[in-house]
Structure formats: C-alpha cells, structure tokens
KOLDO-457183 format. One line per 5 residues: number of its first residue (from 1); their letters; for each residue x, y, z of N, C-alpha, C. Coordinates in Angstrom, 1 decimal, always signed. Atoms other than C-alpha are relative to their C-alpha. Example, Ala and Ser with C-alpha at 12.3 -4.5 7.8 and 13.67 -1.06 7.14 Angstrom:
BEGIN
1> as> +0.9:-1.2:+0.0:+12.3:-4.5:+7.8:+0.9:+1.2:+0.0 | -0.9:-1.1:+0.0:+13.7:-1.1:+7.1:-0.8:+1.1:+0.8
This chain:
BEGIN
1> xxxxx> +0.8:-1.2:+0.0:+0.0:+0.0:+0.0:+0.9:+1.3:+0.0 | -1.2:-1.4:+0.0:+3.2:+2.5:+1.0:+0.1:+0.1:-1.5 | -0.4:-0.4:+2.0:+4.3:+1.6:-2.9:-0.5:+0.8:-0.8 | +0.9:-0.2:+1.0:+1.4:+2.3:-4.5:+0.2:+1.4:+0.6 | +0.5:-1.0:-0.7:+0.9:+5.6:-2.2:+1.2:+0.7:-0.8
6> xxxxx> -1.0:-0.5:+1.1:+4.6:+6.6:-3.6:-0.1:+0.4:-1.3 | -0.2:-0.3:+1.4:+4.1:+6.1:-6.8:-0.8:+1.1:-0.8 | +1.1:-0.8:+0.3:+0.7:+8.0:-7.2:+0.3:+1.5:+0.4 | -0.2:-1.8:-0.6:+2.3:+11.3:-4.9:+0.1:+0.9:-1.2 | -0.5:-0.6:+1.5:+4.2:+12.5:-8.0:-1.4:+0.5:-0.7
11> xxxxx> +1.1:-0.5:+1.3:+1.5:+12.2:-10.5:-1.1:+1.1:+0.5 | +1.0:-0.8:-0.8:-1.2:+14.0:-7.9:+0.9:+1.5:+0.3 | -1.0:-1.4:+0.3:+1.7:+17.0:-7.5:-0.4:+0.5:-1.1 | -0.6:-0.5:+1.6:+2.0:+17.1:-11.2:-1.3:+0.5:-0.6 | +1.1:-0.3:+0.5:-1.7:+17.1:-11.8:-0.8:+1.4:+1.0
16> xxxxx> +1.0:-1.0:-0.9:-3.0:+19.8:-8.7:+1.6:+1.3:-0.7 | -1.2:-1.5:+0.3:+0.6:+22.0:-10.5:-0.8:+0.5:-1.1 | +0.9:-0.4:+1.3:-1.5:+21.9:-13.9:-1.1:+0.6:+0.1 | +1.5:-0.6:-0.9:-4.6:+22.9:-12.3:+0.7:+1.3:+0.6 | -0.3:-0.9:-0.8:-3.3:+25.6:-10.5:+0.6:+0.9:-1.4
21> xxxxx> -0.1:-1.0:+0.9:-1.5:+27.0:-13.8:-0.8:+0.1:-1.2 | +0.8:+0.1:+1.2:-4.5:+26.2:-16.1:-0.7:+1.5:+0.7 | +0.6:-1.1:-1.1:-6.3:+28.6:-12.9:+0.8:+1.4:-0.1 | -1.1:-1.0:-0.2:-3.6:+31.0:-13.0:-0.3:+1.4:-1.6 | +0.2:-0.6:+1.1:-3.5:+31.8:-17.0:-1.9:+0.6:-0.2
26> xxxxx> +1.8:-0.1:+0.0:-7.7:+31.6:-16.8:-0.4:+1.2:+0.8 | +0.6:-1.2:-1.6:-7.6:+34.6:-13.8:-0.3:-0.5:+0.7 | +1.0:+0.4:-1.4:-9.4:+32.3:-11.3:+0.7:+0.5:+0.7 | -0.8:+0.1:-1.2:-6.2:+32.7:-9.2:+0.7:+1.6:-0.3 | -0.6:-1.2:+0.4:-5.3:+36.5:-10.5:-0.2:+0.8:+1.5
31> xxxxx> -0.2:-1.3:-1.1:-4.6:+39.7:-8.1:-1.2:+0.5:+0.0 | +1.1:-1.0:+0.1:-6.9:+41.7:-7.1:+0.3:+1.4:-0.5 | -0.2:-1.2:+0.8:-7.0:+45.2:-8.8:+1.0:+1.1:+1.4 | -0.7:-1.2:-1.1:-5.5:+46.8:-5.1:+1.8:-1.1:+0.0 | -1.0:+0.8:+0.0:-3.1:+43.5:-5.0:+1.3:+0.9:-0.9
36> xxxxx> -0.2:-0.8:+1.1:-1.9:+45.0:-8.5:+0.7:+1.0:+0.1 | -0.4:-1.1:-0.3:-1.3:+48.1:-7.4:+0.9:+0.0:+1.2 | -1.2:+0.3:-0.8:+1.0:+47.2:-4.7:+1.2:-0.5:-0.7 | -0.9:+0.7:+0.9:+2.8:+45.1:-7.2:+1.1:+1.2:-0.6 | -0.2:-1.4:+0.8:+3.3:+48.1:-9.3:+0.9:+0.8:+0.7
41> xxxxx> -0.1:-1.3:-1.1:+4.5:+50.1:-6.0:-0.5:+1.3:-0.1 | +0.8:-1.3:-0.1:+2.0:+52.5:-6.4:-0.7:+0.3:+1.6 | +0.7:-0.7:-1.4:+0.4:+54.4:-3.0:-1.1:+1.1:-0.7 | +1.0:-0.6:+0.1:-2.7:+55.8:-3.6:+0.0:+1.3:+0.8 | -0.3:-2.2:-0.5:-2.9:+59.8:-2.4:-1.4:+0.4:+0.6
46> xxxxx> +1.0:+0.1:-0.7:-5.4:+61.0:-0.3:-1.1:+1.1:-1.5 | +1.1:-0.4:+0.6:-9.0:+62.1:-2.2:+0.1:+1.6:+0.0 | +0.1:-1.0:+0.1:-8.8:+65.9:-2.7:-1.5:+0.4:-0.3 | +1.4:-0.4:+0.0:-12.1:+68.1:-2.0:+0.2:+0.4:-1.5 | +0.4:-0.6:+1.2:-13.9:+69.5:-4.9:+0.4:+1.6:-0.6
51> xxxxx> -0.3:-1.7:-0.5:-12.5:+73.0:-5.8:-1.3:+0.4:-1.0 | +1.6:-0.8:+0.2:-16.4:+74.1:-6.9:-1.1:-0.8:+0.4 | +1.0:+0.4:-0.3:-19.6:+73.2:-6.7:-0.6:-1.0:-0.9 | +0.3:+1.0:+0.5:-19.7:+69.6:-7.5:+0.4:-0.8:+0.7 | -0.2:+1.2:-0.8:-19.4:+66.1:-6.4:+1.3:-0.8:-0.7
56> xxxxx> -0.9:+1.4:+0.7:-16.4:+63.4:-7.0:-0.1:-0.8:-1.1 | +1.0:+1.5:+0.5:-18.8:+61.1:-7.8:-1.3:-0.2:-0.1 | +0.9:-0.4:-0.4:-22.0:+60.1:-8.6:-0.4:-1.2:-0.4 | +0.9:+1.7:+0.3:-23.7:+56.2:-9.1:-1.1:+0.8:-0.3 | +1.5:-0.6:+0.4:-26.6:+56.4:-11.2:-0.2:-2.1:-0.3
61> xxxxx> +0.3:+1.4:-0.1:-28.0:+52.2:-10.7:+1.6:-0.7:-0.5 | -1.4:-0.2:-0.3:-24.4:+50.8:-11.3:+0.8:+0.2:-1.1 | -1.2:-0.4:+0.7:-22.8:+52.6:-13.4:+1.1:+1.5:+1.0 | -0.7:-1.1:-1.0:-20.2:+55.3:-11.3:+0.3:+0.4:-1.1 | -0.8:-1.0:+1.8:-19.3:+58.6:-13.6:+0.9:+1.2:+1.3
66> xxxxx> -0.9:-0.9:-0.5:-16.1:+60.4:-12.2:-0.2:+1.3:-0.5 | -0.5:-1.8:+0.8:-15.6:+64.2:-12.4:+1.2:-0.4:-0.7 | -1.3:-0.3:+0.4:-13.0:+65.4:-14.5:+1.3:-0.1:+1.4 | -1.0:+0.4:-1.2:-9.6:+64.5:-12.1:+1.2:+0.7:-1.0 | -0.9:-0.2:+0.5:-6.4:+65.7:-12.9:+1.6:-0.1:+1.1
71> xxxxx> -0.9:+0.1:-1.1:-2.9:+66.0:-11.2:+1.1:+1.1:+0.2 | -0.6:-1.4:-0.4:-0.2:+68.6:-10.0:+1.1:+0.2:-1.3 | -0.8:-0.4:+0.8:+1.3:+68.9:-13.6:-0.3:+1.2:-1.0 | +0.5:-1.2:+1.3:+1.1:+72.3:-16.0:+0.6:+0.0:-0.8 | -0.8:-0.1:+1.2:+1.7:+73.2:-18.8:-0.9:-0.5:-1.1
76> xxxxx> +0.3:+0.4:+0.9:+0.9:+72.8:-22.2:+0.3:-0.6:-1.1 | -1.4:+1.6:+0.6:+2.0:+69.7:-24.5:-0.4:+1.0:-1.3 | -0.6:-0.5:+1.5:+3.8:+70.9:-27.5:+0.3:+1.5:+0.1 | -0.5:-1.5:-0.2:+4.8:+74.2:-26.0:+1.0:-0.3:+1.1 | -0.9:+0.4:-1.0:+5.8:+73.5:-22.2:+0.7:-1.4:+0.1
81> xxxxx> -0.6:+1.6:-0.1:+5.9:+69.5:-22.1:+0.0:-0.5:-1.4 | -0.2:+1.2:+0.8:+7.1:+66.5:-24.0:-1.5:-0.6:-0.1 | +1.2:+1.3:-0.1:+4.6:+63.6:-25.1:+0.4:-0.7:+1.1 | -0.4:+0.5:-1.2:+6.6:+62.2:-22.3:-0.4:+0.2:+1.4 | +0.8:-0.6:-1.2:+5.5:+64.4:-19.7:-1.1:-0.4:+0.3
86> xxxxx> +1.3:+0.4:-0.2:+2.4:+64.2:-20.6:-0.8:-1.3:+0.3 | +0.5:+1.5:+0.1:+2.0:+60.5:-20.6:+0.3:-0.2:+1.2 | -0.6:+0.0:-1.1:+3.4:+60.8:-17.3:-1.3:+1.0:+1.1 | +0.8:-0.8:-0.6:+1.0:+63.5:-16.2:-1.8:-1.0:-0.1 | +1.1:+0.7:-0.1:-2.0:+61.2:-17.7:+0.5:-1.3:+1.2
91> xxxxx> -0.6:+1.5:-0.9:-0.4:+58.0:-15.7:-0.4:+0.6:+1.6 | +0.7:-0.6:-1.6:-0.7:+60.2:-12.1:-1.4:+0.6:-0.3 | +1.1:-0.2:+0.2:-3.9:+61.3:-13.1:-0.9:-1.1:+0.3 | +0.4:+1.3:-0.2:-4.7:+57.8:-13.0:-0.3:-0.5:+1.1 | -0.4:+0.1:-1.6:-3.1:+57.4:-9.9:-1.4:+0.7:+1.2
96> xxxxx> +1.4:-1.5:-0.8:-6.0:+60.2:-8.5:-0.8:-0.6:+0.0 | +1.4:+0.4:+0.1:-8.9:+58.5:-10.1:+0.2:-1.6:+0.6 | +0.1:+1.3:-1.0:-7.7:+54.7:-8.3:-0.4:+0.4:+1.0 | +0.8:+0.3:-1.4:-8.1:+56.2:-5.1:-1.0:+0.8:+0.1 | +1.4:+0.1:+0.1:-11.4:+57.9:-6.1:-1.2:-0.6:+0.3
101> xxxxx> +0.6:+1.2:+0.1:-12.6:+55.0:-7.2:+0.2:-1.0:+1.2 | -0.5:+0.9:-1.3:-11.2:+53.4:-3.9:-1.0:+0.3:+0.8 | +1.1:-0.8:-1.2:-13.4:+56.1:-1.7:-1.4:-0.2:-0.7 | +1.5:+0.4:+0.0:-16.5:+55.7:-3.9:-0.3:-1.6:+0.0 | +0.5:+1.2:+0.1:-16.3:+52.0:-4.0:+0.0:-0.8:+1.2
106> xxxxx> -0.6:+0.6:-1.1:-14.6:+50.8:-0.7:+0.8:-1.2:-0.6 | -0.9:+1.6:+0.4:-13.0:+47.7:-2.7:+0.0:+0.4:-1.5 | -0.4:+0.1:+0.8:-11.6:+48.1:-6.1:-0.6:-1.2:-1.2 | +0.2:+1.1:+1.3:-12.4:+44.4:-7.3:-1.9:+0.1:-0.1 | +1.7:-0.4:+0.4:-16.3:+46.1:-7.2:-0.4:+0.5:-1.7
111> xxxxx> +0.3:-0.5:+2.0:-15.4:+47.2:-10.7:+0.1:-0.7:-0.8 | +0.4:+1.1:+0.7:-16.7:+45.1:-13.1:+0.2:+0.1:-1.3 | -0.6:-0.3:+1.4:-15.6:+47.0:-16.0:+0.1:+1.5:-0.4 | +0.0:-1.6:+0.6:-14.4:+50.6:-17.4:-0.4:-0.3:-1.3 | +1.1:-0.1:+0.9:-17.2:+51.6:-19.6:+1.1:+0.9:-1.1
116> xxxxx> -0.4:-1.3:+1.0:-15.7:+55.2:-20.9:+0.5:+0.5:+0.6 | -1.1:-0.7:-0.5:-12.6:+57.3:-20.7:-0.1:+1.3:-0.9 | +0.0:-1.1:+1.0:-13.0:+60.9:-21.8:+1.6:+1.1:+0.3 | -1.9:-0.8:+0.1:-8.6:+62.4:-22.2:-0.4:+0.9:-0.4 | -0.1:-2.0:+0.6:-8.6:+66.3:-22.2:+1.2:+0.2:+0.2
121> xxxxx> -1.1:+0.0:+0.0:-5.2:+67.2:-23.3:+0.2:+1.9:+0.2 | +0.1:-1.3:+0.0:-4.0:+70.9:-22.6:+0.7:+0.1:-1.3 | -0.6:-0.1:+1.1:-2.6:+71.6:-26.1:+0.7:+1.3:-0.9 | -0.6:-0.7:+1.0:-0.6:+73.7:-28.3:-0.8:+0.5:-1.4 | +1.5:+0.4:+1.4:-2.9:+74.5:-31.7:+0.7:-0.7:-0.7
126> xxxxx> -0.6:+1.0:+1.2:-0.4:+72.2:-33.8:+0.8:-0.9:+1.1 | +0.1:+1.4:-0.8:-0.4:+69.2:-31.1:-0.8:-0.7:-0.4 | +1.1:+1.0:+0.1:-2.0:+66.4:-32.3:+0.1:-1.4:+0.2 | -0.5:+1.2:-0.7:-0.5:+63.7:-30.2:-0.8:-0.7:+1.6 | +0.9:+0.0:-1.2:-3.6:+63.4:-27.7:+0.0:-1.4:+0.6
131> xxxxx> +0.0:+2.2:+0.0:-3.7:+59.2:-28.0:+1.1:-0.1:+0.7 | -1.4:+0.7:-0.5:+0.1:+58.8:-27.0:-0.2:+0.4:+2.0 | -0.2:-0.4:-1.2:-0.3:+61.3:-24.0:-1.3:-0.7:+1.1 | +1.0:+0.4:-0.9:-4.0:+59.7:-22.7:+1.0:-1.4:+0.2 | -0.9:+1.8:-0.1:-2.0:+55.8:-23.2:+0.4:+0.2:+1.6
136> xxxxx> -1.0:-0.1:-0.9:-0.4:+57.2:-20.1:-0.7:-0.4:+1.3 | +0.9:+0.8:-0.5:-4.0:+56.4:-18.6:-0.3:-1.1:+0.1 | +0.3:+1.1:+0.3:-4.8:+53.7:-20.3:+0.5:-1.1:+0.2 | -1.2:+1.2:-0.3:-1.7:+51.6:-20.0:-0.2:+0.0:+1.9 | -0.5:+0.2:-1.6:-1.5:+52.2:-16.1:-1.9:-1.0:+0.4
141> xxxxx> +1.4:+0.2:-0.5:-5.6:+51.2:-15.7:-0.1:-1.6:-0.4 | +0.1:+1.8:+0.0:-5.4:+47.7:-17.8:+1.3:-0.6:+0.7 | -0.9:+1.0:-0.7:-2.2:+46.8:-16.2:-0.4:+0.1:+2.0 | +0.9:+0.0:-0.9:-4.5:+47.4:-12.8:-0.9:-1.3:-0.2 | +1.4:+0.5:-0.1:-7.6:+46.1:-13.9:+0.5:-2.0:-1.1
146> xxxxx> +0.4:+1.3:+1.0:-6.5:+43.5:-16.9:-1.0:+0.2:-1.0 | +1.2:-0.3:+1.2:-9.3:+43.0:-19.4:-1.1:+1.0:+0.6 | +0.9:-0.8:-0.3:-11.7:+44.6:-17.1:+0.2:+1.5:-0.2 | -0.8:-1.6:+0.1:-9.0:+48.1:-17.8:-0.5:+0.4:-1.4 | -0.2:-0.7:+1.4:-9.7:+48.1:-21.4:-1.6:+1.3:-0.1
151> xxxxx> +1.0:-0.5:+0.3:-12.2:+50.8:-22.4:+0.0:+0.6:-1.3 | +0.4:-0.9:+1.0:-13.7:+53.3:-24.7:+0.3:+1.3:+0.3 | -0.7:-1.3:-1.0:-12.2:+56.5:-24.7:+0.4:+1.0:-1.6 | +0.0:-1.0:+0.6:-12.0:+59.6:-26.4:+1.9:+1.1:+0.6 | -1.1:-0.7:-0.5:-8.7:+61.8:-26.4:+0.5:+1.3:-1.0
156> xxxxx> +0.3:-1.2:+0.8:-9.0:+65.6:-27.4:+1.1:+1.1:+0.6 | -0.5:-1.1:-0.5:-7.2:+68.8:-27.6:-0.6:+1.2:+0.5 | +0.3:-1.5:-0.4:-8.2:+72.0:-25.6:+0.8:+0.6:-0.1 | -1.2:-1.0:-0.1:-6.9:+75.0:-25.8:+0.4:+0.6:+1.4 | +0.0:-0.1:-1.0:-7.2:+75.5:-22.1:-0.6:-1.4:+1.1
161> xxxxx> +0.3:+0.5:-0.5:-7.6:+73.7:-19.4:+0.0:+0.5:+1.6 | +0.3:-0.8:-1.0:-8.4:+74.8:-15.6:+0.8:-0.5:+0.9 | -1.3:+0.2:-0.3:-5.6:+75.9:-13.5:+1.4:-0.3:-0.5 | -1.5:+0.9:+0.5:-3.1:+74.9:-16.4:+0.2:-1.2:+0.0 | -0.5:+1.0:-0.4:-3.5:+71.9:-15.5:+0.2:-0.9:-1.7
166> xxxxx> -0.7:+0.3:+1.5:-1.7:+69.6:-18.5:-1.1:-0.9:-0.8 | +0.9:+1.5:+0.8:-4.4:+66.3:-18.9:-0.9:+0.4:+1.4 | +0.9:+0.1:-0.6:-7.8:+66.3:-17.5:-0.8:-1.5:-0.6 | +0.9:+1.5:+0.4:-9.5:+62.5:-17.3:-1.6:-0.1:+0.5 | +1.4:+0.4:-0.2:-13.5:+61.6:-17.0:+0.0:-1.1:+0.2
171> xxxxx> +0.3:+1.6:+0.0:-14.3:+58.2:-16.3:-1.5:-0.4:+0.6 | +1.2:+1.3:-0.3:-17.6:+55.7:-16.4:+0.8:-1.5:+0.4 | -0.3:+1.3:-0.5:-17.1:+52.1:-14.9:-1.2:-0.8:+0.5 | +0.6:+0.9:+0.3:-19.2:+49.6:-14.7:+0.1:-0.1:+1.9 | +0.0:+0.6:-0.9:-20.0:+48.1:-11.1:-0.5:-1.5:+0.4
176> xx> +0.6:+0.8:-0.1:-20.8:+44.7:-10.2:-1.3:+0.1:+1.0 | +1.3:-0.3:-0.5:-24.4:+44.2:-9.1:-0.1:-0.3:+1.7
C-alpha cells in the first residue's frame, strides 16, 4: 500500500501543478486590482475636496461617472511638455482617479468594467499627439484592472484647461451588481 501511495504522490503534485496553472492563466487565481497596485508600487494619495460646486462622484443604478480629475502637472503639450511628460501626467492622473474609485467604491475588485474614458489634453494648436499622452491612462488602468481596464475613450485637444492643468480624465465604470 506505501508503494502504491509513492508512486501516485508524484503524478497528484503534477496534476494539482496543472490545475493551479491552467487557474492562473484563466484569472481564477489573478490579483486583485488593489493586490496590483502594490505590485506596481503605487500608494494611492489621499482624495482631494472639490475645488467648486460639484461632487467626485455620482452612481446612477451601477454605473459610477467620475468628475473630470487631474494631477499637479502644467503646462501645455507641444509648448511646455514632452509627449513624455504628458504621458506621465496622464499616468498620475490615474493614480488620483484609483483612489477615487477606492473612496467611492470601498473595494476596487467592485469594478466590473471601465465603460468610458473621456482624455482632455492641454494643447498647443499644432499638437496632435492626444492618443500617445492619454495611453499614459490607459496603459496604467489595464495593467491594474487586466481585461476589465480596457475601455472606450475619447482623447481631445483644448486650448485651455483649468488651473493649467496639463491632462484632464472623466471616467464611467461599470459596477458589479
């Protein structure tokens, strides 16, 4: 009975290893979207009041729609900053709307999917690199979220933006029920 018990360990290892990395590639056994963000070494920043007369946030049945958010960069791309900057400026912008989304949701893995991304670029009038500088969102949100990061998203030039500020983001997301 020991023999037999030997011989079987192996193959029961080998078979709960395949399972575990069939689970792995499939997501069952993936991070959670805060896990993620530790991975990353990102620190979420504390929620900043409203500077007017508006709300953060607002659930309408579950969909959540962010204010415009932005972060402590100015300037305007194709005069003051690089597309670098600015991809960098969308990326902490990012950073702002995770822990948003942290305070309106209490848990992260409550997001079931980003619906829509509206990228306001501050712009130069002959900037027309708005896509590269939002990516700086986009890239930081699916390597968060994964497939649930991908969205729909628009990314435009103004000729102003409030305060100077460089990139201004909107976001819809999806909530689980």
């Amino acid at each position: 009975m020991d023999v037999l018990y030997l011989k079987t360990k192996p193959m029961k290892t080998y078979s709960l290893l395949i399972i575990a990395i069939i689970l792995h590639i499939s997501g069952v056994n993936a991070q959670t979207p805060e896990e993620r963000i530790v991975t990353l070494g990102i620190t979420l920043p504390e929620v900043s009041q409203p500077v007017a007369n508006y709300v953060k946030w607002r659930r309408v049945d579950n969909l959540l729609f962010l204010a415009g958010a932005g972060a402590d960069v100015k300037g305007k791309l194709g005069k003051d900053l690089t597309i670098e900057e600015g991809y960098e400026a969308a990326r902490l912008t990012g950073i702002n709307i995770l822990a948003t989304l942290k305070l309106a949701t209490g848990d992260l893995s409550k997001i079931k999917q980003f619906v829509k991304v509206h990228g306001m670029v501050n712009s130069s009038p002959d900037f027309y690199d708005q896509p590269k500088v939002i990516n700086g969102f986009s890239d930081l949100i699916v390597s968060v979220f994964g497939e649930k990061g991908k969205h729909a998203r628009a990314a435009v030039g103004h000729a102003t933006l409030p305060f100077n500020t460089a990139v201004e983001i909107e976001v819809i997301v999806e909530l689980e029920e």
